[in-house]
MILO-516842 format. One line per field, with one value per residue (C-alpha): residue number from 1; residue in three letters; z, x, y. Coordinates in Angstrom, 3 decimals, decimal comma, m for minus. Layout:
N
marke c(NUM|...) .
voza c(ala|...) .
zz c(Z|...) .
xx c(X|...) .
yy c(Y|...) .
//
This chain:
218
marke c(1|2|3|4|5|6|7|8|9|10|11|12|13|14|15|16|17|18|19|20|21|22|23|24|25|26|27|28|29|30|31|32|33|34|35|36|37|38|39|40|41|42|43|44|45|46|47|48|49|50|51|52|53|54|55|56|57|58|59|60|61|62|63|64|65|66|67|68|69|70|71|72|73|74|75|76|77|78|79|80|81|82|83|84|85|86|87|88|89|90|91|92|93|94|95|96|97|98|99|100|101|102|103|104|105|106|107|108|109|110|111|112|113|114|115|116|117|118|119|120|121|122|123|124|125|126|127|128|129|130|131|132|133|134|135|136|137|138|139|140|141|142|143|144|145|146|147|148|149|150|151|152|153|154|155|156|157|158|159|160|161|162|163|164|165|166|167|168|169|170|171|172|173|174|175|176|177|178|179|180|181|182|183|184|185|186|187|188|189|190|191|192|193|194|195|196|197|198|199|200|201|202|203|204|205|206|207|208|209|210|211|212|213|214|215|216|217|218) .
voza c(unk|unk|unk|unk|unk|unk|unk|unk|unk|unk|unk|unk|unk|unk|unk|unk|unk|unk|unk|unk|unk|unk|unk|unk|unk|unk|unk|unk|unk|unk|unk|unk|unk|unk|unk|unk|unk|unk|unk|unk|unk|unk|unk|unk|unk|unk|unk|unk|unk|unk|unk|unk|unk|unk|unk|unk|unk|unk|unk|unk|unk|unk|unk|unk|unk|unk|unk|unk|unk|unk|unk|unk|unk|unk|unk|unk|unk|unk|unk|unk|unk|unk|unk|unk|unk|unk|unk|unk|unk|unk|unk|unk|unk|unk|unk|unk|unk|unk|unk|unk|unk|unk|unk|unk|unk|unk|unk|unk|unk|unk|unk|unk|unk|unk|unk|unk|unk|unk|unk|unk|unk|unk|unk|unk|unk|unk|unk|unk|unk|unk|unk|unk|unk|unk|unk|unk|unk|unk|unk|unk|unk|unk|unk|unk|unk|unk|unk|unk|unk|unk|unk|unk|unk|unk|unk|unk|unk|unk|unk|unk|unk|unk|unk|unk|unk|unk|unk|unk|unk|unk|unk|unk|unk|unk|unk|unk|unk|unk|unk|unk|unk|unk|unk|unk|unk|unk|unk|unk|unk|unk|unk|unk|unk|unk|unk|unk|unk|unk|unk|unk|unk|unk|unk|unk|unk|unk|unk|unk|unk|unk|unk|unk|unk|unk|unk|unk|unk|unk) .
zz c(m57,171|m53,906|m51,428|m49,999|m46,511|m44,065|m40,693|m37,611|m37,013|m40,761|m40,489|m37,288|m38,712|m41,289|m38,829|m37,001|m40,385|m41,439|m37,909|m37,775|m41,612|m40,240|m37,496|m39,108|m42,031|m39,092|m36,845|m36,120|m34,192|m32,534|m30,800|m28,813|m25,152|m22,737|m19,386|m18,059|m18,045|m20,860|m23,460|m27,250|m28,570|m31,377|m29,478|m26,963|m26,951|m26,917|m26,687|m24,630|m25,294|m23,251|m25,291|m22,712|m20,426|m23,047|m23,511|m26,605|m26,020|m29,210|m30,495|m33,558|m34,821|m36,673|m38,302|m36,846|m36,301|m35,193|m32,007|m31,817|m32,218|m30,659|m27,865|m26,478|m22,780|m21,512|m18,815|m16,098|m14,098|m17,171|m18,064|m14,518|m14,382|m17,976|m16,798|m13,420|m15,573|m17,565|m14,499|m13,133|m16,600|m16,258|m19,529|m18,961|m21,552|m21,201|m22,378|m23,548|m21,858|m23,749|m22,790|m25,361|m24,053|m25,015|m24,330|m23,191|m27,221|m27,263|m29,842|m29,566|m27,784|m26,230|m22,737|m21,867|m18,392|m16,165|m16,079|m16,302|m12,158|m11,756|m13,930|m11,585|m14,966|m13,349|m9,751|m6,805|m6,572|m4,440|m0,401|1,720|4,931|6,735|9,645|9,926|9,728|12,794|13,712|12,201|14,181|15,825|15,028|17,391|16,248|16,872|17,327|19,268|19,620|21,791|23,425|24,406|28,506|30,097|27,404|25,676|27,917|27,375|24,126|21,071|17,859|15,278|11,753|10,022|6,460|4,871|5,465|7,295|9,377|5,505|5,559|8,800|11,516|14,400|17,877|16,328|14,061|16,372|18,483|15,248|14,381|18,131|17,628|14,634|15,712|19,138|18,087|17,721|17,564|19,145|16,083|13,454|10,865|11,256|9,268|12,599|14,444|17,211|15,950|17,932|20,626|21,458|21,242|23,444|25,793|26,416|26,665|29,603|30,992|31,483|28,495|27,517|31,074|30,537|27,179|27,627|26,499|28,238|26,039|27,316|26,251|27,602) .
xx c(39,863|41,156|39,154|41,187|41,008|39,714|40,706|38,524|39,988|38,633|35,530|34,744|35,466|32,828|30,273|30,813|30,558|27,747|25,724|26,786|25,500|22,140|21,787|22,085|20,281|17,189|17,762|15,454|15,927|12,455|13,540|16,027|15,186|16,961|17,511|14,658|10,835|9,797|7,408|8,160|9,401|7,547|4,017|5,159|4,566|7,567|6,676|4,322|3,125|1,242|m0,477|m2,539|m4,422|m4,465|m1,872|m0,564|0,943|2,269|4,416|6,712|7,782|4,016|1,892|m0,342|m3,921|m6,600|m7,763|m5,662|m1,962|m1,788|m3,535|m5,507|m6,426|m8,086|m6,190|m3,664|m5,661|m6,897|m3,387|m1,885|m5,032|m3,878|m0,472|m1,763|m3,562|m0,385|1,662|m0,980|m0,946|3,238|3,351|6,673|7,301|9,881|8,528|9,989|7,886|7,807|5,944|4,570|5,058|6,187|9,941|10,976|10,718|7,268|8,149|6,397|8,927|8,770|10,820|11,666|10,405|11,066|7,537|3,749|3,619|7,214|7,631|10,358|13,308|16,491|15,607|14,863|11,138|9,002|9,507|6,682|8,100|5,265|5,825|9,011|7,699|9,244|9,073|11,541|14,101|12,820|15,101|14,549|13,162|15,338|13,146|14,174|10,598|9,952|13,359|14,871|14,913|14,232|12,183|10,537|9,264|6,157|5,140|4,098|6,435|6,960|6,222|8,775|8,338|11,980|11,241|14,242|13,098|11,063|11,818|12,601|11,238|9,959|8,645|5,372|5,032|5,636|2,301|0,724|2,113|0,894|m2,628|m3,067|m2,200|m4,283|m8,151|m9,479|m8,026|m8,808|m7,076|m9,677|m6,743|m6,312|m8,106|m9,586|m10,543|m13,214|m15,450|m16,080|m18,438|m15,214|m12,280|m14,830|m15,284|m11,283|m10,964|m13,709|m11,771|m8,396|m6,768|m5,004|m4,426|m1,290|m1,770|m4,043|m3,401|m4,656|m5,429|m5,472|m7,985|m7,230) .
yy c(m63,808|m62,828|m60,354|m57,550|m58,126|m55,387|m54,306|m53,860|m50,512|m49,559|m51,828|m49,630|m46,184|m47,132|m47,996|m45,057|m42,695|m44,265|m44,018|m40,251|m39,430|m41,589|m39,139|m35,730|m37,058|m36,998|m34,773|m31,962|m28,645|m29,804|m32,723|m30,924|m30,116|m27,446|m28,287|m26,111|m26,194|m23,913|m24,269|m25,280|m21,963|m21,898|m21,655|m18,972|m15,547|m13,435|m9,932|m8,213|m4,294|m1,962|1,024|3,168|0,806|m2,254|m5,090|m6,784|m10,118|m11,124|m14,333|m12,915|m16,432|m17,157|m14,802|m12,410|m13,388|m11,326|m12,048|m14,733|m13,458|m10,431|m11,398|m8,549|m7,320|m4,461|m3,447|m5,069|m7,176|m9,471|m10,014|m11,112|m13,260|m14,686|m15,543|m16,904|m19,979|m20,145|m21,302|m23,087|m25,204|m25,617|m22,854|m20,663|m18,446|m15,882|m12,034|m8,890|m6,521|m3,055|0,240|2,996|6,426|9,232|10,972|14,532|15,457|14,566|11,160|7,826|5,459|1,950|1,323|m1,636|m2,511|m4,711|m6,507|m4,907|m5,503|m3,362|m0,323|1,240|0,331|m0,790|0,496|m1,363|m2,384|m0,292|m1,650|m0,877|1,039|2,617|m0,088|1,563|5,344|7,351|10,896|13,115|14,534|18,061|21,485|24,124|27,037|30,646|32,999|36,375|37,451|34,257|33,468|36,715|36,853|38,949|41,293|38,392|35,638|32,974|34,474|33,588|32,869|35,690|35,613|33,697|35,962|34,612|30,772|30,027|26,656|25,687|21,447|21,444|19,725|21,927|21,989|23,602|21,300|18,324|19,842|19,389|15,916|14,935|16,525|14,818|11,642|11,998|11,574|14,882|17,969|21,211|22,749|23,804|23,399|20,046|17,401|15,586|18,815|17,754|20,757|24,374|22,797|20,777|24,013|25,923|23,052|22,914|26,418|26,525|23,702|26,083|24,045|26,740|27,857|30,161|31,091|33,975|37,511|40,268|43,284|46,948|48,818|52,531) .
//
């Protein structure tokens, strides 16, 4: 009986086949590993929701547990705690981070948000700027009663009953800004007003040398 004789080319190809069927025959979705540091899938939470002042983290690919899956905290600062341990023991999950509330119609929504920390939803997160804080620039004031030479000279500013320098920045209310900002004030409107023992004192002094009315009294 003679034996067909096979070629390398086909003795090859079956290799090959039967090494690939040998591998898909094994293969499991679990061995696989993405090029990043992040925990199996299947043991990470997924979804994190904030009702009020508590926090749900939940992880929708096992069943729900209680205590255990959702897990619950009591307000921010137990979660960011939570998540600092995470990191610390190289656990990176990636979370959907939704926010009950309710809408202009007065319905039960959830928002996504950007994370617990940063609620701000697409806009730029909050920048602190008060080392930046400068005074505004001053519009001067038009009043006739005051600046009208040579009738009205060196006196006081007239009642302003329409609101026409309302949002603007004015001389007065730099003298305000500056008394504020100066230790105490001799203003008693002001928040840091150095009390009527201290007003009187400046007055005696001739603080407000120049400012004095004289009233006639016939």
């Amino acid at each position: 009986m003679q034996i067909p004789h096979i070629s390398n080319q086909l003795a090859f190809s079956i290799v090959v086949f039967l090494l690939g069927l040998y591998f898909v025959l094994n293969y499991s979705s679990l061995h696989a590993a993405e090029g990043f540091a992040i925990t199996e899938q299947h043991r990470c939470p997924n979804l994190l929701i904030q009702k009020g002042t508590e926090i749900f983290l939940y992880n929708s690919k096992v069943a729900k547990v209680p205590g255990v899956n959702p897990i619950r905290f009591n307000n921010l600062e137990d979660y960011v705690e939570f998540m600092d341990w995470q990191k610390s023991q190289g656990i990176i999950c990636p979370v959907l981070y939704l926010q009950h509330m309710n809408d202009a119609q007065g319905k039960n929504v959830y928002k996504i948000r950007p994370s617990p920390v940063d609620l701000q939803g697409g806009l730029p997160p909050m920048v602190d700027t008060t080392a930046g804080i400068q005074m505004p620039t001053v519009t001067k004031l038009m009043d006739s009663n005051r600046n009208d030479p040579p009738y009205n000279s060196n006196t006081y500013p007239g009642f302003d009953a329409s609101g026409f320098n309302m949002g603007d920045f004015t001389p007065l209310d730099a003298l305000n800004f500056i008394q504020q900002d100066s230790g105490l004030s001799p203003n008693p409107m002001d928040s840091n007003w150095g009390g009527p023992k201290f007003t009187q004192h400046l007055v005696d002094a001739g603080y407000y040398e120049g400012d004095e009315v004289s009233l006639y009294v016939p």
